[in-house]
N, C-alpha and C positions, 0 to 999 in steps of 0.2 A: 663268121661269128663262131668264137669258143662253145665248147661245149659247155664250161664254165660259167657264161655269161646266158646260157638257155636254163641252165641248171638254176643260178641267181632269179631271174626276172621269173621262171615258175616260182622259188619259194617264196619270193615276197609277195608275187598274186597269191599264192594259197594261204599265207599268213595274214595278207592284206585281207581278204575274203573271210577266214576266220573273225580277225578281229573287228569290220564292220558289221557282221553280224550278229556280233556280241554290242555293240551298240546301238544301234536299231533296236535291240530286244532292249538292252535296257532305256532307251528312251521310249519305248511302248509301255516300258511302266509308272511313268510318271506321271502322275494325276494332274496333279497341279503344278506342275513344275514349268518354267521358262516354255511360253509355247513357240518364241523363236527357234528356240534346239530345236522343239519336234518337226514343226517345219522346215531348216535345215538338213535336220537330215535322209531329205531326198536325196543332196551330194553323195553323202556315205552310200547310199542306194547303187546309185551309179556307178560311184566307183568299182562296188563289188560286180556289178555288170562288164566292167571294162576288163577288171583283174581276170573275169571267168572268160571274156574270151582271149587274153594274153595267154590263160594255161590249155585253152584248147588249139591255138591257132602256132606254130612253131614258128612262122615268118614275123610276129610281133614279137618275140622273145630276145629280143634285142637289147644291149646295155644300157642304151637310153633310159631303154622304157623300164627296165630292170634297177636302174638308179631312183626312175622318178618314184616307181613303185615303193621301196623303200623309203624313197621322203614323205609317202603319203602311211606307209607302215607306222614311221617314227611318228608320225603328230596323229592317226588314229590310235595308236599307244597311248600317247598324252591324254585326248579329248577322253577314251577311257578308263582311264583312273584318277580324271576330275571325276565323270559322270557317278564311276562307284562309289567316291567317298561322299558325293552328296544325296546319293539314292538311300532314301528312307524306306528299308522295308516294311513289312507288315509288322513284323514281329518288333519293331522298335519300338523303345519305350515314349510317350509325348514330348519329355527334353529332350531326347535325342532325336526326334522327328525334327522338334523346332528348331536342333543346334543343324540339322544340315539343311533344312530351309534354308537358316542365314549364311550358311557356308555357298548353299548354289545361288543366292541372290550376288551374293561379293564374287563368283568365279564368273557370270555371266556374261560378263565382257571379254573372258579369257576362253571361254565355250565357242561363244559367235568367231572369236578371231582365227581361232584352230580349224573350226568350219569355214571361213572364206580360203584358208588359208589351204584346205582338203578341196575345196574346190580351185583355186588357180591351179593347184597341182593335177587334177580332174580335168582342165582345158588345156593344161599342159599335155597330157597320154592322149588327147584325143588328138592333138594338135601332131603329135607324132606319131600315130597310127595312118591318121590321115597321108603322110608323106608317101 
């Protein structure tokens, strides 16, 4: 194993890890919002679980796992920046609360899909750590 490829599979657990927990935060603030996401995302949970022992453990820091990492990077990139464009802060005004209701009601299909989709890639790192 390159040093390259130890180098890869730490940044995309520590990116990955970043950016699940920018998710989590914001799906802890959705009131009313899809309560399948919240439920969901256990996965993201996990995964930052998996990523934090990829960056502690050198013998998991393998291309594989380095590849998969990044496929789970790129679609929790996606799932958040649905999640921010439909999170209604506080400070929004009532049309624009209502206009991103209707927005996370129409992504909601595209939310749960990015989540099953974070989690095959989550049975996938385990399925290769495991090895």
């Amino acid at each position: 194993m390159s040093g390259l490829e130890i180098l890869g599979a730490v940044a995309a657990a520590s990116h990955l890890i970043e950016q699940g927990l920018k998710i989590i935060d914001l799906c802890s603030r959705f009131r009313d919002g899809p309560e399948l996401v919240s439920k969901q995302s256990v996965y993201v949970k996990q995964l930052i679980e998996i990523a934090q022992q990829v960056e502690k453990n050198q013998s998991l820091q393998t291309a594989v796992i380095g590849s998969t990492l990044r496929q789970c990077l790129s679609k929790a990139t996606k799932l958040m920046g649905i999640l921010s464009k439909i999170y209604a802060a506080s400070e929004d005004g009532k049309v624009m609360k209502w206009k991103k209701a209707v927005a996370g009601v129409a992504k909601e299909k595209e939310i749960l899909a990015l989540l099953v989709e974070l989690e095959q890639e989550k049975s996938s790192l385990t399925l290769y750590i495991s090895m």
